[in-house]
C-alpha positions as CSV (number, residue, x, y, z in Angstrom):
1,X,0.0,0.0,0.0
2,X,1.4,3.5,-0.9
3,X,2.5,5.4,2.0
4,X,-0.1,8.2,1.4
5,X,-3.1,5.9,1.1
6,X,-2.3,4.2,4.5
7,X,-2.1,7.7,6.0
8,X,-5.3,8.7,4.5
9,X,-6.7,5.8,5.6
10,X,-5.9,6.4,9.2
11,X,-7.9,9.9,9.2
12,X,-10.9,8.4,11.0
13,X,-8.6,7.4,13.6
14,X,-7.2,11.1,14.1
15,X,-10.6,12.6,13.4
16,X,-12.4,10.2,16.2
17,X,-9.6,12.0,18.7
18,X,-10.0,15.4,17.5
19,X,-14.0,14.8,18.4
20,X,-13.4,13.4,22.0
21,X,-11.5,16.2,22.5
22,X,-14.0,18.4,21.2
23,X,-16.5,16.9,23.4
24,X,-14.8,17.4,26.2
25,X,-14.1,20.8,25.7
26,X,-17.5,22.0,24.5
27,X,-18.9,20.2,27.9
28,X,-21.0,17.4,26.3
29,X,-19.8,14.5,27.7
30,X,-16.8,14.0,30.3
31,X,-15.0,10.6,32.1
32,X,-18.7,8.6,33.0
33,X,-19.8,9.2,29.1
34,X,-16.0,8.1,28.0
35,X,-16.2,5.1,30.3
36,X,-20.0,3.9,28.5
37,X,-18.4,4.2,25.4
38,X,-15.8,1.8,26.3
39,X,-17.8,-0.6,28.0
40,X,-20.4,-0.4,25.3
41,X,-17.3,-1.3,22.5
42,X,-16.3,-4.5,24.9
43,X,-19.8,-5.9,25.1
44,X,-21.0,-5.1,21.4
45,X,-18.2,-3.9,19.0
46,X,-15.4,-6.4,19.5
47,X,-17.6,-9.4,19.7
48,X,-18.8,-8.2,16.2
49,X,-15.3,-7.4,14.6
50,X,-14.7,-10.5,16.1
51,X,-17.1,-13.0,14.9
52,X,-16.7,-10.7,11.4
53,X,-13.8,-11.2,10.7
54,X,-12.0,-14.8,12.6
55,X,-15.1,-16.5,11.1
56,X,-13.8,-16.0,7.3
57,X,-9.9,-16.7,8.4
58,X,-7.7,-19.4,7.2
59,X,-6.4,-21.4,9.9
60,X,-2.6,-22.0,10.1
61,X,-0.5,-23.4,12.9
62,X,1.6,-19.6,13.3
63,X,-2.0,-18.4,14.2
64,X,-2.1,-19.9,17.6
65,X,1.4,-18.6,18.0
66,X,-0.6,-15.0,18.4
67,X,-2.3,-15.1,21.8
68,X,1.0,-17.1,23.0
69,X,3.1,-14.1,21.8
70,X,0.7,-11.5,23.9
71,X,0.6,-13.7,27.2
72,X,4.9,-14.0,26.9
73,X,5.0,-10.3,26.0
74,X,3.0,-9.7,29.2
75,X,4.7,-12.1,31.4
76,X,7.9,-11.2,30.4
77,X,7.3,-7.7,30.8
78,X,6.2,-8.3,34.5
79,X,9.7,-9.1,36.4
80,X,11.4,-5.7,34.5
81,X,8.2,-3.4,35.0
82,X,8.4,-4.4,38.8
83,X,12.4,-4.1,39.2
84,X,11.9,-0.8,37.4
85,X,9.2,0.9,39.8
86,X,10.7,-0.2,42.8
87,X,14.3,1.8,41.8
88,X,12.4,4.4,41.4
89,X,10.9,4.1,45.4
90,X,7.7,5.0,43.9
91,X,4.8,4.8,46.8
92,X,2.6,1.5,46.7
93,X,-0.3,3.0,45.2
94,X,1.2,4.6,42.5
95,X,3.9,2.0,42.1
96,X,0.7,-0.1,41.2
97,X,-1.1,2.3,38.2
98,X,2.8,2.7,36.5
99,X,3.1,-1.4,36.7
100,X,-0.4,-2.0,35.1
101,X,0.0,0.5,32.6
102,X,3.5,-0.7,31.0
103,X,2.1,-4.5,31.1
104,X,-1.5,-3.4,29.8
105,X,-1.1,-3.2,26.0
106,X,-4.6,-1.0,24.8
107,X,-5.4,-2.9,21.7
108,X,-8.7,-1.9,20.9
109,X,-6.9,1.5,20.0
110,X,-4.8,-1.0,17.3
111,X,-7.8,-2.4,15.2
112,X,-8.6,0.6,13.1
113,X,-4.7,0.5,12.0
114,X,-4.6,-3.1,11.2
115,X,-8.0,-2.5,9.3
116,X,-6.6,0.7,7.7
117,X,-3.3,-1.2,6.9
118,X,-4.5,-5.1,6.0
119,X,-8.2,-5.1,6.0
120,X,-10.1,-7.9,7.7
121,X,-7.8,-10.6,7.7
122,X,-5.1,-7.6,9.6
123,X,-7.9,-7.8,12.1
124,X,-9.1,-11.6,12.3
125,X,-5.1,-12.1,13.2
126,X,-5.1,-9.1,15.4
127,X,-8.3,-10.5,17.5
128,X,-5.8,-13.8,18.5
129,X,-3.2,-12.0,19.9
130,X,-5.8,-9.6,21.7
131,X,-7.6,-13.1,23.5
132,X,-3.9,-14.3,24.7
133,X,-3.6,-10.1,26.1
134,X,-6.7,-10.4,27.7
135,X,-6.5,-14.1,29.2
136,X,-2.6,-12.4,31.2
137,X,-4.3,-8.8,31.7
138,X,-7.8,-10.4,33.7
139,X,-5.7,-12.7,35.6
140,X,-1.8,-11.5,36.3
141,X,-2.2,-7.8,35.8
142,X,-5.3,-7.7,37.6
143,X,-4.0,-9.7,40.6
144,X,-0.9,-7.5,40.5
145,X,-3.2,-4.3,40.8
146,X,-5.3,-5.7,43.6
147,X,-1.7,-6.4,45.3
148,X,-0.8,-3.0,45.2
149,X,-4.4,-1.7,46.0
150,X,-7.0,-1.8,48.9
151,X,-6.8,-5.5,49.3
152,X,-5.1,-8.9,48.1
153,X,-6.8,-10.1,44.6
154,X,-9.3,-12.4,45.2
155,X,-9.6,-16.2,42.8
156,X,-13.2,-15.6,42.2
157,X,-13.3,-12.4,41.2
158,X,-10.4,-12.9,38.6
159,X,-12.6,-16.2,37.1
160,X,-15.6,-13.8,37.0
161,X,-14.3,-11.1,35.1
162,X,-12.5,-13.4,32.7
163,X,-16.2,-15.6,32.1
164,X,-17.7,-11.3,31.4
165,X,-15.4,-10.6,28.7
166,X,-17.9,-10.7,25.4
167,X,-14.6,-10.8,23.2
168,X,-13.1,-14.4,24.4
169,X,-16.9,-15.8,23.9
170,X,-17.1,-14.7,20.7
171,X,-13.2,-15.8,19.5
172,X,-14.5,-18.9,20.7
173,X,-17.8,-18.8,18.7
174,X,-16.2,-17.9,15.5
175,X,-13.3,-20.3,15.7
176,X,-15.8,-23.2,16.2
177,X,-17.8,-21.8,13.0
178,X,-14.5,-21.2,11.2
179,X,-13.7,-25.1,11.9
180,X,-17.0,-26.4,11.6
181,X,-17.6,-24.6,8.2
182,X,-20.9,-23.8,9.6
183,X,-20.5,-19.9,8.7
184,X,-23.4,-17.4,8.6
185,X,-24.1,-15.3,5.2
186,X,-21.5,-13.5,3.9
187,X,-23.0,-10.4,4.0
188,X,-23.9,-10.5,7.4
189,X,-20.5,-11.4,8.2
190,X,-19.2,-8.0,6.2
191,X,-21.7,-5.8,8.1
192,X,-20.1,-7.7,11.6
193,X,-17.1,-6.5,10.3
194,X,-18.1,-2.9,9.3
195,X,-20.3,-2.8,12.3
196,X,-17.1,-4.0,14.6
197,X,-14.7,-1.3,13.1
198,X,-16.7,1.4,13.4
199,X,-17.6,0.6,16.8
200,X,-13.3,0.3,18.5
201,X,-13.2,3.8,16.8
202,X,-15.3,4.7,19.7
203,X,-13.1,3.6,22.1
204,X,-10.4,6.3,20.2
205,X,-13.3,9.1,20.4
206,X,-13.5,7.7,24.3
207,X,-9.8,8.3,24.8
208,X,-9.9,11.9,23.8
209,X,-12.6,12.9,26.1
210,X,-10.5,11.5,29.0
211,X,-7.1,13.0,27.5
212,X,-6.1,16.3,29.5
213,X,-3.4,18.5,28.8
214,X,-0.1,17.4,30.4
215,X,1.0,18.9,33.5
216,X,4.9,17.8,34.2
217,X,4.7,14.3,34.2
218,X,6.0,12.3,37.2
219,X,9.0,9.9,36.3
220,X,6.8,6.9,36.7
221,X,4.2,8.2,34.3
222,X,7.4,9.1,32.2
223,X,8.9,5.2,32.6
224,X,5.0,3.7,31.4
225,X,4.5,5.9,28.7
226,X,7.7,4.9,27.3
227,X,8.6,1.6,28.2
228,X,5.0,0.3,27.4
229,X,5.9,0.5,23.8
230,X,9.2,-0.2,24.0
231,X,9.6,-3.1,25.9
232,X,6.7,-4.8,23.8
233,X,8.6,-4.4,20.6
234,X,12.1,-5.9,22.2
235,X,10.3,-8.9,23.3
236,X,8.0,-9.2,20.3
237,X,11.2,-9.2,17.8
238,X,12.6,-11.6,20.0
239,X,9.4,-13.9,19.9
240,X,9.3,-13.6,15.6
241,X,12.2,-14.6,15.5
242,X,12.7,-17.5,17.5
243,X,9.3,-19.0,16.1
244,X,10.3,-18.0,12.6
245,X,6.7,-16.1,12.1
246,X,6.4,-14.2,8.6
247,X,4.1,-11.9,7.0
248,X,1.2,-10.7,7.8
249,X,1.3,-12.7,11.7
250,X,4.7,-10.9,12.2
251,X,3.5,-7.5,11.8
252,X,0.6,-8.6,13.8
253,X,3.0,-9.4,17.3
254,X,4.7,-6.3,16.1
255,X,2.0,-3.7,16.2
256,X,0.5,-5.3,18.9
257,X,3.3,-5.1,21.3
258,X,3.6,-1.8,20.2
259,X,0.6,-0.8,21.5
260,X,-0.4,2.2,24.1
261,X,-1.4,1.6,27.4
262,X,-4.4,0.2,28.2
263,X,-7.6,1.5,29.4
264,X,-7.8,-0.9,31.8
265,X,-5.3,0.2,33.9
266,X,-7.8,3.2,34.5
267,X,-10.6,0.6,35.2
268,X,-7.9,-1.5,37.7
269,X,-7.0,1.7,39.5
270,X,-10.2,2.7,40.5
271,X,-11.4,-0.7,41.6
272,X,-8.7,-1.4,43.8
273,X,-7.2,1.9,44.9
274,X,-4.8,2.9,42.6
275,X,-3.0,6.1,41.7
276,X,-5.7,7.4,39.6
277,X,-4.1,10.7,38.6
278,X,-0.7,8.6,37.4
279,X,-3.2,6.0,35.6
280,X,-4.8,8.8,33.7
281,X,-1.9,10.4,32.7
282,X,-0.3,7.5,31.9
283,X,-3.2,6.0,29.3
284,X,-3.5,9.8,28.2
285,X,0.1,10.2,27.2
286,X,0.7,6.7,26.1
287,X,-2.5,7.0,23.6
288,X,-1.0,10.8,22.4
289,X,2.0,9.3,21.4
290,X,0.6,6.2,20.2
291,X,-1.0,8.5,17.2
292,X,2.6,9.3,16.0
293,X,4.6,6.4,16.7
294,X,1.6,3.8,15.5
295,X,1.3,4.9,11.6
296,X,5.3,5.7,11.5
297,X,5.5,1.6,12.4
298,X,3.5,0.4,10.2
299,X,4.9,2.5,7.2
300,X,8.0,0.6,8.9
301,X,5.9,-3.1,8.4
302,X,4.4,-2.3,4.9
């Protein structure tokens, strides 16, 4: 794809940002509207780009390498992100939100790129990696936030919001489909798809009502803005290459790991006790930057 079709195709993204931020400034909808809008693209829009889009896929063996590659991104991640915020004798709460923000990797944010770059079957691989991401993030990551929060993590409640998550159920559905051969209408598939796309852009529109202009940033905000990114991409390179992956599953792990920090660490902060000024400014930053570094990688990936 020429390099000034993949930019123009990556206007909706910038233009969904320009209108959260317009929202937000004009008064017509603040952090509760921002957080519907999220919850509504978890329970709705990624099960449809999901079941759009994983349905139609060829299955090869590299494609369960994908949600393997996001759980050892994660878990890898863990022991550095941890060594890191302790040097920097960060207090416990806080220590918590800059931890779950470098580990968190905001993916919904990556769809409309991997749509804009490769079209549906960008985002059928990109929904594999995202179910290995969010197997670590509602187990590990949300454990490790309840650590540093109001009280230990509890079993149940880490099984509970794992069975809630709409996206795993409908990965699941569409990969027994795929298998099966038993696949709805193609056009309904296509409007899944469309439907799906259109609605993770609203998690981008989301993101720019909650940015806020930066004040100074703290040095831990500092460390998870930038090591989110680029400690994903170490390990990630180190993953495609020792597995040999190729193509379009390489760029895949690649933009993926790449990704901002994740709106979850918001959500973890608040139910456990977290630094919720460092989480914000942390998934604000991480998301500004993202919007520069994001379409200057995959010029990088072709």
């Amino acid at each position: 794809m020429p390099d000034g079709t993949l930019l123009l195709r990556l206007v909706p993204v910038l233009a969904a940002f320009a209108a959260g931020l317009a929202l937000r400034r004009l008064g017509l909808a603040g952090p509760p509207a921002a957080a519907r809008l999220i919850a509504l693209v978890a329970s709705l829009g990624l099960p449809a780009l999901v079941l759009g889009t994983v349905t139609r896929l060829p299955l090869a063996p590299s494609v369960a390498l994908l949600p393997l590659a996001a759980a050892f991104i994660v878990l890898a991640s863990a022991p550095v992100a941890l060594a890191l915020v302790r040097s920097l004798g960060l207090e416990r709460r806080e220590a918590g939100a800059v931890a779950t923000g470098i580990l968190i990797m905001n993916l919904a944010v990556t769809y409309p790129f991997a749509d804009a770059a490769w079209g549906a079957e960008g985002v059928a691989l990109l929904a594999f990696f995202d179910f290995g991401n969010a197997c670590v993030v509602l187990t590990l990551v949300y454990a490790l936030a309840a650590a540093h929060g109001d009280a230990g993590a509890r079993a149940g409640a880490v099984v509970r919001a794992l069975l809630r998550f709409p996206p795993a159920w409908a990965l699941a559905a569409a990969v027994a489909m795929n298998l099966s051969g038993l696949l709805p209408p193609a056009p309904l598939l296509e409007g899944l798809r469309l439907a799906g796309i259109a609605g993770v852009l609203l998690v981008v529109v989301a993101l720019g009502i909650l940015f806020r202009p930066p004040r100074p940033p703290r040095p831990g905000v500092v460390l998870a803005v930038a090591l989110r990114p680029a400690l994903g991409l170490a390990l990630a390179t180190l993953w495609v290459a020792a597995w040999e992956l190729e193509g379009l599953a390489r760029a895949v792990v690649l933009l993926g790991a790449a990704a901002p920090a994740g709106f979850n660490t918001l959500v973890f902060a608040g139910l456990h006790g977290l630094d919720r000024e460092a989480a914000a400014a942390t998934v604000s930053l991480s998301f500004a930057a993202a919007l520069v570094y994001l379409p200057l990688l995959l010029l990088v990936l072709g």
